[in-house]
C-alpha positions as CSV (number, residue, x, y, z in Angstrom):
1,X,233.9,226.5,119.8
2,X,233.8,226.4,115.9
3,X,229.7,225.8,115.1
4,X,229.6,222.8,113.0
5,X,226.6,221.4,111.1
6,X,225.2,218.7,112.6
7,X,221.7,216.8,111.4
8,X,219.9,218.3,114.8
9,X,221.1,222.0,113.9
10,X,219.8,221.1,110.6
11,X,216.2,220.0,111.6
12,X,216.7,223.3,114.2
13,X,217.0,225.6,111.3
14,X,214.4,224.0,109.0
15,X,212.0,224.2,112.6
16,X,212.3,227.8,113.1
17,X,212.2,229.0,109.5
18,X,209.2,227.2,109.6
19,X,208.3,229.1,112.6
20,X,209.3,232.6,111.2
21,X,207.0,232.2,107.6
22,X,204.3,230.8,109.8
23,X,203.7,233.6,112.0
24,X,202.7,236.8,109.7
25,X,200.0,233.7,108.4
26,X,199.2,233.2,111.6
27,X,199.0,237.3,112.7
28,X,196.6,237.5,109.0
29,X,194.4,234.6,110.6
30,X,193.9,236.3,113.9
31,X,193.2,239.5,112.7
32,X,191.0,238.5,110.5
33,X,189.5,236.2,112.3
34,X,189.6,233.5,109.3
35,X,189.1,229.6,109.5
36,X,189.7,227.7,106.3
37,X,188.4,224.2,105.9
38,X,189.8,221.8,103.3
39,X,188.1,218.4,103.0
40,X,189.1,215.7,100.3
41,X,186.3,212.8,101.0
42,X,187.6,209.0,99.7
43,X,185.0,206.8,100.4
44,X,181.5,206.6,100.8
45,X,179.8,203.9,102.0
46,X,176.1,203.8,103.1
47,X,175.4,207.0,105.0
48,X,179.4,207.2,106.3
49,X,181.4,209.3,104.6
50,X,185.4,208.5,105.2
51,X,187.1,211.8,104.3
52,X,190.4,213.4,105.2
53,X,190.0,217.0,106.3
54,X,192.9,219.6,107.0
55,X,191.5,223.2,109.1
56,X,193.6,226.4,108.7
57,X,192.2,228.5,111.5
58,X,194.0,230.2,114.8
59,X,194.0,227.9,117.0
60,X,195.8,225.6,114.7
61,X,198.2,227.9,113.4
62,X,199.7,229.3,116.4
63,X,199.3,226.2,118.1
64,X,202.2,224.8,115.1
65,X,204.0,228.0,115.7
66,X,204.5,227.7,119.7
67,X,205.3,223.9,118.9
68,X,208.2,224.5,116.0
69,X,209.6,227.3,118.0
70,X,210.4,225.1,121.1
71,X,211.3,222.4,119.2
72,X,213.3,224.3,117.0
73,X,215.5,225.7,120.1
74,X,215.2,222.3,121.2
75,X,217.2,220.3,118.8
76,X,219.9,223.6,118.7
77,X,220.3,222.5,122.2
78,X,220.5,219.1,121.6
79,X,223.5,219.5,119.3
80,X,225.8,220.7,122.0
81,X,223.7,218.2,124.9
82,X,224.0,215.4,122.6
83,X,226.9,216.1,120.7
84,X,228.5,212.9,121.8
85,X,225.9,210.3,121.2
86,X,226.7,208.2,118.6
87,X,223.2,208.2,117.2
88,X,222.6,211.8,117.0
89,X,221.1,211.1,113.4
90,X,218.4,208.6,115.0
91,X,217.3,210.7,118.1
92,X,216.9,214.3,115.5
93,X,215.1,211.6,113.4
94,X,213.2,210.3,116.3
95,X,212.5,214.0,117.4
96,X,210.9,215.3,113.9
97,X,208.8,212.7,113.7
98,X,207.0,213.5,117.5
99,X,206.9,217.1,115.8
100,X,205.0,216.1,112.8
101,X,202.9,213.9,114.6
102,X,201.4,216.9,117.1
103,X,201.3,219.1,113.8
104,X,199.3,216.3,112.5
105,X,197.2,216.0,115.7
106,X,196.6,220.3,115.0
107,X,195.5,220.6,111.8
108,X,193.3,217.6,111.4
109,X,189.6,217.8,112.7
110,X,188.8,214.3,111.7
111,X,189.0,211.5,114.5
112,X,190.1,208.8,112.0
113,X,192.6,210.8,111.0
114,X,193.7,212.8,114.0
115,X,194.3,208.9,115.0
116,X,197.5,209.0,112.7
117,X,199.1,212.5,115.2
118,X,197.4,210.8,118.4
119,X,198.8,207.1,117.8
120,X,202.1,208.9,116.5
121,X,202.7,210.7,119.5
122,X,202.6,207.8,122.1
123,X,204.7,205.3,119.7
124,X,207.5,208.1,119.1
125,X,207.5,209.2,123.2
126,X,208.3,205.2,124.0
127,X,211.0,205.0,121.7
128,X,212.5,208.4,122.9
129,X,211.5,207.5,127.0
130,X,214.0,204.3,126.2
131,X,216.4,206.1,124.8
132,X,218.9,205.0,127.1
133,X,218.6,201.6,126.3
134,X,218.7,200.4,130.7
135,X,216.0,198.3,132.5
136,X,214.9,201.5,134.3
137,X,214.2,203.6,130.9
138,X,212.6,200.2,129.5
139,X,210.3,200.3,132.5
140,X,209.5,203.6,132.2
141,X,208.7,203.4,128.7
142,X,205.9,200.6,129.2
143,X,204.2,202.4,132.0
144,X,204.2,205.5,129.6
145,X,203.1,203.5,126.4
146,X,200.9,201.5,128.3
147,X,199.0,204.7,129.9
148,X,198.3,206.4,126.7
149,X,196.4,203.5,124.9
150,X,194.2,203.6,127.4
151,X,193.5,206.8,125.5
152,X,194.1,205.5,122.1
153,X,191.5,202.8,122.9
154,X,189.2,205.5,124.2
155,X,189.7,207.5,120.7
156,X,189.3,204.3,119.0
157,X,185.9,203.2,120.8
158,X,184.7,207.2,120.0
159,X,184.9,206.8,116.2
160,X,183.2,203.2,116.6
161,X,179.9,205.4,118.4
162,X,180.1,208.2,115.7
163,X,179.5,206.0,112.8
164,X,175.9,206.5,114.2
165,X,176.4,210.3,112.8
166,X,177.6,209.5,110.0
167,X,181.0,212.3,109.9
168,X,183.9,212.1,112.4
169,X,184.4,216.3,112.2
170,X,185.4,217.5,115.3
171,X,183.7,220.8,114.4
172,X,180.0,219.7,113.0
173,X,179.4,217.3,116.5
174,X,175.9,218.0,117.5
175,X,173.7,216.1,120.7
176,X,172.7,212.7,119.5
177,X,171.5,209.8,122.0
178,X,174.7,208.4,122.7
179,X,176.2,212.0,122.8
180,X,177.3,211.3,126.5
181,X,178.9,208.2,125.5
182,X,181.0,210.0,123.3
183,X,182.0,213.0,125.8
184,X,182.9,209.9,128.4
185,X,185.4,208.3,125.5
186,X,187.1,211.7,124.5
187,X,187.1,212.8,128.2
188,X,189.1,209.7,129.4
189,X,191.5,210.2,126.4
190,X,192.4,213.3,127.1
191,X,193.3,212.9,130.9
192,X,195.4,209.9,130.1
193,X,197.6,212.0,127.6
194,X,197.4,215.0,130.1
195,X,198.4,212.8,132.4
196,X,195.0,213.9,134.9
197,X,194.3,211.7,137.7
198,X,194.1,208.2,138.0
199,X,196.5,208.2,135.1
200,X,199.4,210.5,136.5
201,X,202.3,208.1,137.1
202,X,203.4,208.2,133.9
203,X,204.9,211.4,133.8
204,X,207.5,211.2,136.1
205,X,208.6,208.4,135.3
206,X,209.4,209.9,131.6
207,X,211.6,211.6,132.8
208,X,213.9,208.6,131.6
209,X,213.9,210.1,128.6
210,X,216.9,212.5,127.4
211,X,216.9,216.2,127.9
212,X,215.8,218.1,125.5
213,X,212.9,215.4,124.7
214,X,211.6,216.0,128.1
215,X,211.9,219.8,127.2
216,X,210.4,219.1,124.5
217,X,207.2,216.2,126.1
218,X,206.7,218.4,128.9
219,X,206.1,222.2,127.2
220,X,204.0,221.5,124.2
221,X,203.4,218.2,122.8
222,X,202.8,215.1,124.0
223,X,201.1,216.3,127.4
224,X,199.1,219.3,126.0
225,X,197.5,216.9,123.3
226,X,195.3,215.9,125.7
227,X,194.1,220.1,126.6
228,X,194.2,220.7,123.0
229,X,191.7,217.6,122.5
230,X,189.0,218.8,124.8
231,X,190.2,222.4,123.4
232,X,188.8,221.2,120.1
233,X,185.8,219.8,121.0
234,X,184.9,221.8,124.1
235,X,181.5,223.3,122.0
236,X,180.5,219.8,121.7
237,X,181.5,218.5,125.6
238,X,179.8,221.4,127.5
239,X,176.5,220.5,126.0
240,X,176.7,217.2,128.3
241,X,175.7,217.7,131.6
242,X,178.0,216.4,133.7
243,X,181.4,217.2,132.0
244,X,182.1,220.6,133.8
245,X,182.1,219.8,137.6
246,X,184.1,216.4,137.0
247,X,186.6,217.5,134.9
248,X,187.2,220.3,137.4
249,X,187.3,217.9,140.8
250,X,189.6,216.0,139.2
251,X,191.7,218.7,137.7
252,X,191.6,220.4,141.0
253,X,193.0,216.8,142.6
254,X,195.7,216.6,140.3
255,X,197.2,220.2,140.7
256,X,196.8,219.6,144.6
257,X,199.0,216.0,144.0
258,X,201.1,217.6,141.9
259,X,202.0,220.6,144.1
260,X,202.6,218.5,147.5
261,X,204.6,215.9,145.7
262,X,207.2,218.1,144.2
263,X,207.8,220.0,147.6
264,X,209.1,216.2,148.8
265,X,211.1,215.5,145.3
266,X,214.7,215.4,145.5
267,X,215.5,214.7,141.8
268,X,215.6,218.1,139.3
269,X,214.0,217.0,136.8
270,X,210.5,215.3,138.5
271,X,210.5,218.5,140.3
272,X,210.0,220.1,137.0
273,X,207.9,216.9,135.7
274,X,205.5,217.7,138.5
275,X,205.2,221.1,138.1
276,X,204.3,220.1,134.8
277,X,201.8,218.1,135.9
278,X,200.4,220.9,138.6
279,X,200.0,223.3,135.4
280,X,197.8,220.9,133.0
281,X,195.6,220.6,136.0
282,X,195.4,224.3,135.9
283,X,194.4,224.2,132.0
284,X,192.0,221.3,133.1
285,X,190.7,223.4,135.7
286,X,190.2,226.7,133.5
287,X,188.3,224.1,130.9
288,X,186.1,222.6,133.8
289,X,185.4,226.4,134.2
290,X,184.2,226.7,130.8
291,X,187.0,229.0,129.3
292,X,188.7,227.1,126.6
293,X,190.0,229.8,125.1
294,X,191.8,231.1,128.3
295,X,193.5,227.3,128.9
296,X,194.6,227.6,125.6
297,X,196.9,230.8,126.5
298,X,198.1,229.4,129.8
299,X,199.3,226.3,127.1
300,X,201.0,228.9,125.2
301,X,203.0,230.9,127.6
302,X,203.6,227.6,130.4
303,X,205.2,225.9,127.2
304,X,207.5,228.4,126.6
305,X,208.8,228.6,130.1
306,X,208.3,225.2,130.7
307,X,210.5,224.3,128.3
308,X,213.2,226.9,129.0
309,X,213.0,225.7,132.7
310,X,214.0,222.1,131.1
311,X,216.8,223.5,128.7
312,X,218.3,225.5,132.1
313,X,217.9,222.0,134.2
314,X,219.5,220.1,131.5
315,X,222.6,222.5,131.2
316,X,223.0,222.3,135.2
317,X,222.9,218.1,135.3
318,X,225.4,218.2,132.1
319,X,227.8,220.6,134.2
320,X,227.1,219.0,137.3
321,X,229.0,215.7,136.9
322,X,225.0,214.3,135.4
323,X,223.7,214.3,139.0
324,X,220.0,215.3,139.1
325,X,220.0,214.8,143.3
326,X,219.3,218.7,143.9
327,X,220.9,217.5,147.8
328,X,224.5,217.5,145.8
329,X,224.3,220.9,144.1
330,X,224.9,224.2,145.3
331,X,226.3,227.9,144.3
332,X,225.5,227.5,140.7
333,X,224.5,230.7,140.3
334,X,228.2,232.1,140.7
335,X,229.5,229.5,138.1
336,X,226.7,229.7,135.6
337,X,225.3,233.5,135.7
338,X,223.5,233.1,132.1
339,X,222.2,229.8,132.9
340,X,220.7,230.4,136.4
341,X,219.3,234.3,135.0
342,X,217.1,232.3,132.6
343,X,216.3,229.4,135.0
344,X,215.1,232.3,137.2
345,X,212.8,234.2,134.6
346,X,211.2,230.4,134.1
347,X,210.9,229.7,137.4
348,X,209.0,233.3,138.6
349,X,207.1,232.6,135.4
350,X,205.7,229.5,137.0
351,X,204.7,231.0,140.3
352,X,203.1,234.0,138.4
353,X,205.6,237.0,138.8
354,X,204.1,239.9,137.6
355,X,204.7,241.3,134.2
356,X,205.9,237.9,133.3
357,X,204.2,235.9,130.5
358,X,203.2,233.1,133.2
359,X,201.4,235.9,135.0
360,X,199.1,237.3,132.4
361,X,197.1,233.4,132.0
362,X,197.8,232.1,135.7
363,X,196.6,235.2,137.5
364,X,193.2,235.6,134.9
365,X,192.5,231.9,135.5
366,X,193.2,232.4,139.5
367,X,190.7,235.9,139.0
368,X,187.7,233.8,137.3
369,X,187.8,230.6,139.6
370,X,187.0,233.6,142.5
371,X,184.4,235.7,139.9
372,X,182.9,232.3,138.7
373,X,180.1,230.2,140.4
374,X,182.0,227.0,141.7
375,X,182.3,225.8,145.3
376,X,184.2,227.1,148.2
377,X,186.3,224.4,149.0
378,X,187.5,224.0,145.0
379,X,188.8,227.5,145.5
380,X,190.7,226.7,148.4
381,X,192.1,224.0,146.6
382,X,193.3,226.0,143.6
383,X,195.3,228.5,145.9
384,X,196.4,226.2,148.2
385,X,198.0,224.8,144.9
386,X,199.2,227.8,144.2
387,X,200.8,228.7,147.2
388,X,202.5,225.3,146.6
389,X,204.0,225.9,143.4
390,X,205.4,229.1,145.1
391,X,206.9,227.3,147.4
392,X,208.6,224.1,145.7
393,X,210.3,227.1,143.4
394,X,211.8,228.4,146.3
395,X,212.9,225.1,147.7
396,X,214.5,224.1,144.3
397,X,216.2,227.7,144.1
398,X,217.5,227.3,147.7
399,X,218.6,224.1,147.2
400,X,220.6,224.1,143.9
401,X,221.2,227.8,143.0
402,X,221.6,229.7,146.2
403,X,223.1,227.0,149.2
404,X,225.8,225.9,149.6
405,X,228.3,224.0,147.4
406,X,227.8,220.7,148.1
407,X,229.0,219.0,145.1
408,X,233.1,217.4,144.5
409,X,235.7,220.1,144.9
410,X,237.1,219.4,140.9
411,X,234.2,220.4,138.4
412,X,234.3,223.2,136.0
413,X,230.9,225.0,134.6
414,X,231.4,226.6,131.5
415,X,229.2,228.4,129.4
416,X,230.8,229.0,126.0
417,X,228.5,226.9,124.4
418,X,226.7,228.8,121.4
419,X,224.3,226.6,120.9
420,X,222.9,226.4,124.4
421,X,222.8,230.1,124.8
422,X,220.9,231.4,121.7
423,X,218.4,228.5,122.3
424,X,217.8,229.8,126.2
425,X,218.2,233.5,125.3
426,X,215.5,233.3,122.5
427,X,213.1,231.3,125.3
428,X,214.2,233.6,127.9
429,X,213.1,236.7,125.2
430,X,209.7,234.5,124.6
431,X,208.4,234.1,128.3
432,X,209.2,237.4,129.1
433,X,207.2,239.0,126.3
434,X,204.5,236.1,125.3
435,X,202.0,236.5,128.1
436,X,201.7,240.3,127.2
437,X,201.8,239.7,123.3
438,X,199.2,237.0,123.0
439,X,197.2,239.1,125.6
440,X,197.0,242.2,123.4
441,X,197.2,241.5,120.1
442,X,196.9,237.6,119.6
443,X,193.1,236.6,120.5
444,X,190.3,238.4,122.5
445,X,190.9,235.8,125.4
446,X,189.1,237.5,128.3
447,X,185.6,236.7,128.6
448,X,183.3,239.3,130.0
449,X,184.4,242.5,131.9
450,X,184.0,241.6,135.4
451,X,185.2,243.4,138.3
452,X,186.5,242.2,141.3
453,X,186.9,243.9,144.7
454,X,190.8,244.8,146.0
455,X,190.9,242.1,148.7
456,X,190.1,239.6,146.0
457,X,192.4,241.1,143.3
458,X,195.7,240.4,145.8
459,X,194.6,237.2,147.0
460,X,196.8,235.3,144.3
461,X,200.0,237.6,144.8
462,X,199.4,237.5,148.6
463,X,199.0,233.4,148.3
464,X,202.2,233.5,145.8
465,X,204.0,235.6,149.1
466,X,202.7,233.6,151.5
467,X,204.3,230.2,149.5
468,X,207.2,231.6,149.6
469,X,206.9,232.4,153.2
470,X,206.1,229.1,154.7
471,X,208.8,227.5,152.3
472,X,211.5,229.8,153.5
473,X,210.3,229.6,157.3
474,X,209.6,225.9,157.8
475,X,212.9,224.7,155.7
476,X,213.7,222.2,158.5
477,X,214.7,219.1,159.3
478,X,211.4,218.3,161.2
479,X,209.2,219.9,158.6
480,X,210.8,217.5,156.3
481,X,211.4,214.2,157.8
482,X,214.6,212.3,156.3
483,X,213.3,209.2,157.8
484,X,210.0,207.5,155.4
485,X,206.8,207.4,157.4
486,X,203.8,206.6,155.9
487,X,202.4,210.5,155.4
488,X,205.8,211.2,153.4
489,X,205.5,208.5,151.7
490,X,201.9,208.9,150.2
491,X,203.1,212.1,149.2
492,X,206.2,211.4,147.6
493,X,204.6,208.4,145.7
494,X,201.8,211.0,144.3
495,X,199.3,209.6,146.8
496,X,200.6,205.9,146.0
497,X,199.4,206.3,142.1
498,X,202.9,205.3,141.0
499,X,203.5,202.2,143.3
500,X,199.8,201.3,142.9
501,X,199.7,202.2,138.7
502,X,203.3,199.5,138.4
503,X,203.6,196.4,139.9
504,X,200.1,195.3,140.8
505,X,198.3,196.2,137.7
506,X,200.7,194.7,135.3
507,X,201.0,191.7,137.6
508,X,197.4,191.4,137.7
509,X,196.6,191.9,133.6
510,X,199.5,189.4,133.1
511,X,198.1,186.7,135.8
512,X,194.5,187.4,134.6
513,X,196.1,186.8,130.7
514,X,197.5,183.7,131.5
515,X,194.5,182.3,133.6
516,X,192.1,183.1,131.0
517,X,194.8,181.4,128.3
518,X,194.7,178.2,130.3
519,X,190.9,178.3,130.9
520,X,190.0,179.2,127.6
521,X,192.0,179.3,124.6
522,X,194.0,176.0,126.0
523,X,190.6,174.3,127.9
524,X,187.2,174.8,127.2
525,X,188.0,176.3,123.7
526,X,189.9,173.2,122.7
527,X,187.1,170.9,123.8
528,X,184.3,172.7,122.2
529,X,186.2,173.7,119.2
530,X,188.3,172.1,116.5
531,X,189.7,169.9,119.1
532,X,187.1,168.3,120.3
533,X,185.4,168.2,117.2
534,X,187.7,165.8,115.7
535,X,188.0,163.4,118.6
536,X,183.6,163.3,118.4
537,X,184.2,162.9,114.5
538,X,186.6,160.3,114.3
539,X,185.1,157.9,117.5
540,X,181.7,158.1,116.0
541,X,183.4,157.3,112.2
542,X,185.7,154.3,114.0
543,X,182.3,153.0,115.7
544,X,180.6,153.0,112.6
545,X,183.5,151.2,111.0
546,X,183.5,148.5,113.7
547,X,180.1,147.9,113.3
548,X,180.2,147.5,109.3
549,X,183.3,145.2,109.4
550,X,181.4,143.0,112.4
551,X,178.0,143.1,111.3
552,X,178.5,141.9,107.6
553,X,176.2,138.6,107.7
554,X,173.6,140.5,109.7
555,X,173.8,143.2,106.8
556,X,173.0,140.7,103.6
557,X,170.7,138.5,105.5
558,X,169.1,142.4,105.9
559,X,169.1,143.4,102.6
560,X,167.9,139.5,101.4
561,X,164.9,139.9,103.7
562,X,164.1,143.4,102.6
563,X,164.2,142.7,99.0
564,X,161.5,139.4,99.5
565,X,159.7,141.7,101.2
566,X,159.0,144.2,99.1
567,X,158.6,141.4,96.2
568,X,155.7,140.6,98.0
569,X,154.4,143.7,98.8
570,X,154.4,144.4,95.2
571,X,153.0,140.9,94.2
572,X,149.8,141.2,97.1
573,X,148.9,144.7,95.6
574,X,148.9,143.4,92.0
């Protein structure tokens, strides 16, 4: 295959050359431990000063790097995955912009401005969700747009109560009296974009999108921004006192959903989706812990095998006849050798294989919710989540890779495709050596020493076994009912979230909508408005005209009599 330049291997190259002059900056800043602060102020006004701020510091720059390298392997993949769209040019256009919009979200500290990245990101993901231009995608799209102005609304409502500060810098918030208001706003924000419960529905159902931009959603933009959010301001959230333990139930929730859900899912890429989903409630979780620096590696080594995970997917459905129903797949593993080998290092990256980069982050977080003061039945929870994940690997491996053929006798799987295999390979080389990299020489993540005893320090391998136990023993009929009943379905609707989070709501905003048109805007304001104003005006100005033209006699004789009247007034006090 003869590599031709096409506008998305273009934007790949310019990506990871970014990527590649990034990262000795980036090594400098980490060593050094440096945080450079740039702030260009345009307007002051009273005591509010409207500036525009850019911060150079670790977090930020590696954050950048992790994005541009996926995204960079991304868009090489997308020049052989959508090689024959017609409108290449738009989707790499499309694509760059939901890059630049997270890098904008990074590097700015300022809420007003870290609007611009956060407003970017949910405008660019609806375009890109309906892609596909079908009533499904469209649908999709709203329920995803829709979700994430909740947040946008929540941001928005956050820089109205900090005008009472007088600065919007994410990194000079101190305690002030509305200070919980503030942690409530940024809180909600952040679980809509991450998707936390109530606001989970959304993220399946992007999975209209194409591809790579699910690749590229579900590693490390627009579901992260909402970790990286509370990331940001986590010095200024922990200071309120209820932040921790809520953020942690409902982490906790969402990775137990998450886990049970995709162990009913029959389509490849909401199986994926919802591990997705599983893993930001394990970054929730390590933040409702109160180890922000920890989440912050888990987001670094779960995008890169996330995304390979999606790449590998992606390759399978486009050699698979585009069938995502894992039911009708089978033997890949025999056709596709390269493919399925890096589909398999992302996948026991996921459940925490050791010495991969997903083991390093999961296993410490695992480790600390067991050293760390928190409730008993929270850390059954987590490992019951995690034997979960174990276990819906397995089933998706059995199912697609290892079975049987099940698919039409004519269909060929090749993989001579060069782009597709240097973008998997160089993921493949990232989430094997990522999780001991960032762990060594990156960033002093751990905490504390702390020391636990043996039985304790196997419980997550021996949960990890025992996943893949139960999933390998109870893979029956009977286990799994093929016939709906109301326990499957709760599960395999995420505990009715997305029937519930559809329909009804939009049926009941719309209703309420029109009602309150037809009360107010259309009734009551019409009467006591500019409506009813004029009908009051012009009946009182056509009565006084009636009784002018009628009364004319009576209005001289009036005037006569008023006029001798005062003549004699005058002529008695002379």
């Amino acid at each position: 295959m003869s590599l031709k330049l096409k506008s998305s291997s273009i934007s790949s190259f310019f990506l990871l050359f970014y990527t590649s002059s990034l990262f000795p900056l980036t090594c400098y800043f980490v060593m050094k431990d440096i945080s450079i602060m740039i702030e260009w102020s345009i307007l002051n006004l009273s005591s509010c000063n409207m500036s525009f701020a850019i911060i150079l510091d670790p977090v930020s720059l590696s954050f950048s790097n992790v994005v541009c390298l996926i995204s960079g392997c991304v868009m090489l993949f997308s020049s052989s995955y959508m090689s024959h769209d017609p409108f290449l040019k738009r989707f790499t256009w499309l694509v760059m912009l939901f890059v630049a919009s997270m890098n904008l979200l990074v590097f700015i500290p300022s809420l007003p401005a870290l609007l611009l990245g956060w407003d970017g990101l949910g405008i660019v993901s609806f375009a890109l969700v309906i892609y596909y231009q079908n009533m499904k995608s469209l649908g999709a799209g709203m329920l995803t747009v829709l979700a994430n102005r909740i947040g946008d609304v929540m941001i928005l409502l956050s820089i109205g109560i900090l005008v009472l500060q007088g600065h919007w810098l994410v990194n000079s918030m101190f305690d002030f009296y509305l200070s919980s208001m503030v942690a409530m706003t940024i809180t909600i924000a952040a679980m809509t974009k991450s998707a936390q419960i109530p606001f989970s529905s959304w993220l399946p159902a992007a999975m209209a999108a194409p591809t790579p931009v699910s690749a590229l959603v579900h590693s490390s933009t627009l579901v992260t921004a909402g970790v990286f959010l509370l990331i940001r301001f986590f010095p200024f959230l922990q200071t309120c006192y209820m932040f921790k333990p809520t953020l942690l139930i409902i982490s906790v929730l969402t990775l137990l959903m998450a886990g049970i859900g995709a162990n009913y899912e029959n389509d490849l890429k909401k199986i994926i989706a919802l591990s997705t989903l599983s893993q930001l409630g394990v970054m929730m979780m390590s933040l409702g812990m109160g180890m922000p620096y920890l989440a912050l590696f888990h987001l670094y080594t779960h995008a890169l095998f996330k995304a390979l995970l999606f790449l590998c997917a992606g390759t399978i459905i486009h050699n698979s006849a585009n069938t995502q129903d894992i039911r009708s797949m089978g033997m890949i593993f025999e056709q596709a050798p390269l493919t399925i080998t890096c589909m398999n290092i992302a996948n026991l990256s996921l459940c925490g294989a050791p010495f991969l980069s997903g083991f390093y982050s999961k296993d410490l977080i695992l480790e600390i919710s067991l050293f760390e003061p928190t409730n008993f039945l929270m850390v059954f929870l987590i490992f019951l989540a995690t034997g979960m994940t174990a276990a819906y690997s397995l089933r998706l491996s059995f199912c697609s890779l290892w079975g049987s053929p099940k698919n039409i006798p004519l269909h060929a799987k090749h993989e001579r495709d060069y782009y597709i295999n240097y973008s998997t390979l160089t993921l493949s080389f990232a989430a094997i050596v990522a999780g001991f990299f960032l762990q060594n020489i990156f960033m002093n993540f751990n905490p504390s020493p702390f020391i636990l005893p043996l039985m304790l320090k196997m419980m997550t391998i021996f949960v990890i076994l025992l996943g893949l136990f139960f999933s390998s023993v109870l893979w029956d009929e009977d286990f799994f009912p093929k016939k709906m009943n109301m326990l499957k379905y709760f599960f395999t609707t995420m505990w009715f979230l997305a029937p519930i989070s559809a329909q009804p709501l939009t049926h009941f905003s719309m209703s309420a909508g029109t009602a309150l048109m037809k009360s107010i805007d259309q009734g009551w304001l019409e009467i006591v408005g500019g409506q009813g104003a004029l009908k009051l005006m012009s009946s009182l100005s056509s009565q006084n005209q009636n009784l002018q033209m009628k009364s004319f006699n009576f209005f001289i004789s009036f005037m006569v009599f008023a006029i001798f009247f005062m003549i004699y007034f005058i002529m008695l006090n002379s």
